[in-house]
C-alpha positions in Angstrom: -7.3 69.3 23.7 -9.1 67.4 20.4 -10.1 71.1 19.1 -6.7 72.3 19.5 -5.7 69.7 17.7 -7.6 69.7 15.3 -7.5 73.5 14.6 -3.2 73.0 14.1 -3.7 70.3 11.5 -6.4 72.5 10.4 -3.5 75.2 9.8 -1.0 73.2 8.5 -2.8 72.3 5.8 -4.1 75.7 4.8 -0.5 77.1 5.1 0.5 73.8 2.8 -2.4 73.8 0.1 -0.8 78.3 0.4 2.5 77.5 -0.2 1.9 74.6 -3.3 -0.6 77.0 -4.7 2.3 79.4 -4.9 5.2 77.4 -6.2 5.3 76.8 -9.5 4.4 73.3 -11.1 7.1 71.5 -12.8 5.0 71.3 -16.2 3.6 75.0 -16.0 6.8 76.7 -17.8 6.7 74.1 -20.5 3.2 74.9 -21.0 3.0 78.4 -20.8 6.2 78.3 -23.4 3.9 76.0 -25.5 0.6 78.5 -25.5 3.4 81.4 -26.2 4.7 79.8 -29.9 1.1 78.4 -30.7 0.1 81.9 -30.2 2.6 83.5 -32.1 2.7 80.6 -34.7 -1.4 81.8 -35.0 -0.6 85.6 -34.9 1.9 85.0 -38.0 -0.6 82.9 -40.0 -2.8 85.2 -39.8 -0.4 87.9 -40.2 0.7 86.0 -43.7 -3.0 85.9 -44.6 -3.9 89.6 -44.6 -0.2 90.2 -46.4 -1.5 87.9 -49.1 -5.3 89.7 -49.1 -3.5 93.1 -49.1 -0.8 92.0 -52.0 -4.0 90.7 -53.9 -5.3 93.5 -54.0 -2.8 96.0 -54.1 -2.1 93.7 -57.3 -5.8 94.3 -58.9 -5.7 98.3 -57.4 -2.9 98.3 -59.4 -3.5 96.3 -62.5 -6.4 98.4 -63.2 -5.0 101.5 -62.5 -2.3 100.4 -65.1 -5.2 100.0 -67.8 -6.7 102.9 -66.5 -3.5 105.0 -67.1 -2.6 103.1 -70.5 -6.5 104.5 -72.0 -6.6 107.6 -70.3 -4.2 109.3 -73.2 -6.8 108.3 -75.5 -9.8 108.5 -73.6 -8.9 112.2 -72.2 -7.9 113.6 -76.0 -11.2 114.7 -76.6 -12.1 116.7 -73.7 -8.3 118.2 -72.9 -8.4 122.1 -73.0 -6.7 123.4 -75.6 -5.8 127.0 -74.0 -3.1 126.7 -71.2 -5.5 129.2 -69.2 -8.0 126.1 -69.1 -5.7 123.4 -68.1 -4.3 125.3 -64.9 -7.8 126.1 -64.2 -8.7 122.7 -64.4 -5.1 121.2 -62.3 -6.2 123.8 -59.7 -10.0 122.3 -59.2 -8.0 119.1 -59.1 -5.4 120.5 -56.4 -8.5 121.7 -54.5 -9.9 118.2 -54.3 -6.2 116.8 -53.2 -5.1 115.4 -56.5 -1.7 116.9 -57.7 -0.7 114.2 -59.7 0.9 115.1 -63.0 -2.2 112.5 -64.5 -4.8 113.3 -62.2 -6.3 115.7 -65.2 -5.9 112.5 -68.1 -7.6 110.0 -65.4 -10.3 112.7 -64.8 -11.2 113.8 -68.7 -10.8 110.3 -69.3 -13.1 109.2 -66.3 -15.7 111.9 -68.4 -15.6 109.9 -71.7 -15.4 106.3 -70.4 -18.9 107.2 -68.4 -20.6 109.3 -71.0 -19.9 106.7 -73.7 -20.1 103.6 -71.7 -23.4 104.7 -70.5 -24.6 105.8 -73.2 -23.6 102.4 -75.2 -25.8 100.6 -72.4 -28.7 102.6 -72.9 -28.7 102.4 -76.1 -28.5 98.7 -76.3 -31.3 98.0 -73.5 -33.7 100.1 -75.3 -32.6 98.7 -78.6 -33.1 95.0 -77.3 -37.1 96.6 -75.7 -38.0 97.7 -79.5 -38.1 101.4 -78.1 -39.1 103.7 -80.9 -36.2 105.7 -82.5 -37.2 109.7 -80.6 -37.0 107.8 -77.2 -34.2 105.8 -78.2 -32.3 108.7 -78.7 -33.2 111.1 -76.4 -32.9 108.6 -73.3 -29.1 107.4 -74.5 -28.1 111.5 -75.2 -29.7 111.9 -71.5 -27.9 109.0 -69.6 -25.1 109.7 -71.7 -24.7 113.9 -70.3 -25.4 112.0 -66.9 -22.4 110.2 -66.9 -20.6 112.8 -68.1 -21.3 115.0 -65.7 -20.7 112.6 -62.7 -17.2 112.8 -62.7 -17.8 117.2 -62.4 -20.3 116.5 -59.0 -17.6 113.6 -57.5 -15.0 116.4 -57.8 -17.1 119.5 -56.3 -18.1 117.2 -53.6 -14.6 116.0 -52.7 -13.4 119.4 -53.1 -16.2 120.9 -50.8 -15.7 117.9 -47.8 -11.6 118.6 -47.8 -12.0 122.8 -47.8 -14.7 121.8 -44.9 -12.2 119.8 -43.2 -8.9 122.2 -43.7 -11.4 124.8 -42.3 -12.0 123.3 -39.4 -8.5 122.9 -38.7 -7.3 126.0 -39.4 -8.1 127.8 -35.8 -6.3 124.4 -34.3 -3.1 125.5 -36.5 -3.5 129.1 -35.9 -3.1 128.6 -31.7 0.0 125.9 -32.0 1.4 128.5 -34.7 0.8 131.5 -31.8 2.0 129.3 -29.1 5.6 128.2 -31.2 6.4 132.2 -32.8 5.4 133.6 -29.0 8.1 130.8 -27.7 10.8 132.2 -30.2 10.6 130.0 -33.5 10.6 131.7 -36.8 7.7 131.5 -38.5 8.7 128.6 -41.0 9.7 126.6 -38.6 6.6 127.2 -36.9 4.9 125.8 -39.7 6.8 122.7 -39.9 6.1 122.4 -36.2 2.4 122.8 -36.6 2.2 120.3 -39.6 4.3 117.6 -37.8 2.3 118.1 -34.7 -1.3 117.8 -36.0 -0.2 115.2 -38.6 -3.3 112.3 -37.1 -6.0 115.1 -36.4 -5.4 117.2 -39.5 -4.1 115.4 -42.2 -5.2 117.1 -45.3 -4.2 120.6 -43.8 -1.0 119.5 -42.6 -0.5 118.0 -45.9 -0.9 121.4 -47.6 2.0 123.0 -44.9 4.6 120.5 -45.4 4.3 121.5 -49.0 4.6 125.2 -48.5 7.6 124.3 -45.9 9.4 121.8 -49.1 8.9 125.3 -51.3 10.7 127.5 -48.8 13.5 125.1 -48.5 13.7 124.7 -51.8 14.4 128.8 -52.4 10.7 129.7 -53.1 10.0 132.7 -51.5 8.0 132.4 -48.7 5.1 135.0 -49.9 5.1 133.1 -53.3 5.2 129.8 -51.0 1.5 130.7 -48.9 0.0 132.0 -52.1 0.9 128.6 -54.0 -0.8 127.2 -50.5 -3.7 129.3 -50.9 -4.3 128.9 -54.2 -3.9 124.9 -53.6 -6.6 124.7 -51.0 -9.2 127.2 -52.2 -10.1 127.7 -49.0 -11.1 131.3 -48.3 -9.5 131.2 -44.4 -6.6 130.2 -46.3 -6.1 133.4 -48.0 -7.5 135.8 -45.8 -4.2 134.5 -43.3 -1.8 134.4 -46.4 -3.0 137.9 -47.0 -2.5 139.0 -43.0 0.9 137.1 -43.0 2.2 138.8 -46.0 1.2 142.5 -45.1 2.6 141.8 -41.4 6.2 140.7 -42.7 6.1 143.9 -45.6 4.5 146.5 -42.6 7.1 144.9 -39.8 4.3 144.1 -37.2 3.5 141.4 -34.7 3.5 138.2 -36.3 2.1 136.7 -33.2 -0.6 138.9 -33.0 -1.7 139.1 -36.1 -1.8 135.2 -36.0 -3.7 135.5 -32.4 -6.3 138.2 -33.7 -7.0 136.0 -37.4 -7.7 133.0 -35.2 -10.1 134.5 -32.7 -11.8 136.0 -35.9 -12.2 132.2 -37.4 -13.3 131.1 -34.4 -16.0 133.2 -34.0 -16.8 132.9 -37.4 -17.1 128.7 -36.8 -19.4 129.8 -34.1 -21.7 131.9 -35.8 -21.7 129.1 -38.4 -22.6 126.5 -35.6 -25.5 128.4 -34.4 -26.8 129.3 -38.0 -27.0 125.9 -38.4 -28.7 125.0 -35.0 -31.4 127.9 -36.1 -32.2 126.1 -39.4 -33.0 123.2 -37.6 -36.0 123.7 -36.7 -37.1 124.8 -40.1 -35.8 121.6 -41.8 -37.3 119.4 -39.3 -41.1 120.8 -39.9 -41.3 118.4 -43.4 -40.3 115.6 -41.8 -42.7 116.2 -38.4 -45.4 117.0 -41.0 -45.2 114.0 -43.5 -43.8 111.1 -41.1 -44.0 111.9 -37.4 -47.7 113.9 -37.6 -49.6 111.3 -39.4 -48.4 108.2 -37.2 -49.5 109.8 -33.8 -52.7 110.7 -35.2 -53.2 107.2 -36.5 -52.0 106.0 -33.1 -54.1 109.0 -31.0 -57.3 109.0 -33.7 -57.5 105.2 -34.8 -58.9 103.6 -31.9 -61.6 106.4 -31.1 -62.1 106.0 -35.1 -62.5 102.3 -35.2 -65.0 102.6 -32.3 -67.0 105.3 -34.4 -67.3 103.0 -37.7 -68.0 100.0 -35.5 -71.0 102.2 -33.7 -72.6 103.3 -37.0 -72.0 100.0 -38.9 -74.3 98.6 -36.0 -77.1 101.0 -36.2 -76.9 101.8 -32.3 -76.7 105.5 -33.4 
């Protein structure tokens, strides 16, 4: 009878200490309201922080931009082409690189003479101020000097070669979504303003480069003129090879679609072949680096002991 007993109470107060656990405390709501605006009150300070941080320096970006653009008349006079021939030239390398800008070629000329002349100037005062003789003092400050001019020239191939590396990669993505919409029964411009809104966060710089084309044809530019402006804008040689293959479809009245299918099995074999070109040449570049780092380690590691215990033998006359 005393275990039954005490096995009820027993239950009672499990089933009480259940059902207090379960109903809410009179202070909890307050509380929880309480952590809720402290939280958000934190979340907007810092919030307001990195608004001030980014105005700061969307203030300097843009302060110095202004001062950049304010000298870059000057600064670009010397250098600007004087045939038109040179100057498209030059907004097309520029186009290439994803800067279409009506000022990207002033900012870049004047990019050239601010770090020719300011490196030069430099050089020319440190060796001044080391009593370098006059044949040295020149020929270092003409050298640095060419050197800064010419930096602006390898920033721009190398930007130009990363974003026709990244639009090539893209383009076999583009192709199939292209395939897949024209198969489905969209016209082919508003395939291409499908496939650039699609691909938007994985392809940026190519979708970029087909919204353009689609503005053009909906601003009356013929659509041929249209991909060869696109072409010609991304320098890309995939680029062209499709303009072409579009163009002669719509003039021969064949298969859009398969022309589109046939060019992007092509590309991608072609990004294949390139893969395992690449995986073949790794072998080859990885015999300086086993030779000069990796080799002479594990033979200190392998040799040293055994050569230790040889110098240590002879240096005690045991041999």
């Amino acid at each position: 009878m005393n275990q039954l007993a005490i096995m009820g109470i027993l239950v009672v107060v499990s089933l009480a200490l259940i059902v207090y656990s379960v109903l809410p405390r009179r202070g909890e709501k307050k509380q929880a309201v309480a952590r809720r605006i402290k939280g958000k009150r934190a979340i907007d300070e810092k919030a307001q922080i990195g608004k001030k941080a980014k105005a700061k320096a969307k203030a300097k970006h843009s302060a110095t931009t202004g001062l950049l653009k304010k000298a870059a008349p000057f600064l670009s006079k010397p250098m600007m082409p004087r045939s038109d021939e040179e100057q498209s030239l030059l907004r097309i390398k520029l186009a290439n690189a994803g800067f279409r800008r009506d000022s990207a070629p002033m900012l870049f000329l004047g990019s050239k003479t601010l770090l020719g002349g300011g490196l030069g100037v430099v050089t020319l005062l440190v060796m001044w101020t080391r009593s370098y003789d006059s044949l040295a003092l020149m020929g270092w400050t003409i050298f640095v000097g060419g050197l800064g001019f010419m930096l602006p020239n390898l920033w721009l191939r190398l930007s130009t070669s990363q974003r026709c590396e990244k639009i090539g990669h893209g383009l076999p993505d583009a192709l199939d979504l292209m395939v897949i919409s024209v198969e489905s029964g969209l016209g082919l411009d508003a395939a291409i303003q499908r496939v650039s809104d699609e691909l938007t966060m994985v392809h940026p710089e190519l979708c970029e480069e087909l919204q353009i084309a689609t503005m053009e044809t909906q601003m009356g530019v013929p659509r041929a003129e249209a991909l060869e402006n696109l072409a010609v804008r991304t320098g890309v040689s995939e680029v062209k090879s499709l303009v072409a293959i579009i163009t002669q479809a719509e003039r021969f009245g064949t298969s859009i679609a398969k022309a589109l299918r046939n060019q992007s099995d092509t590309m991608r074999m072609k990004r294949r072949q390139a893969a395992e070109e690449r995986a073949q040449k790794t072998a080859v570049k990885l015999m300086l680096p086993l030779i000069f780092f990796i080799f002479p380690a594990m033979f200190v590691v392998l040799a040293g002991p055994a050569a230790l215990s040889l110098i240590e033998t002879m240096g005690s006359g045991a041999l």
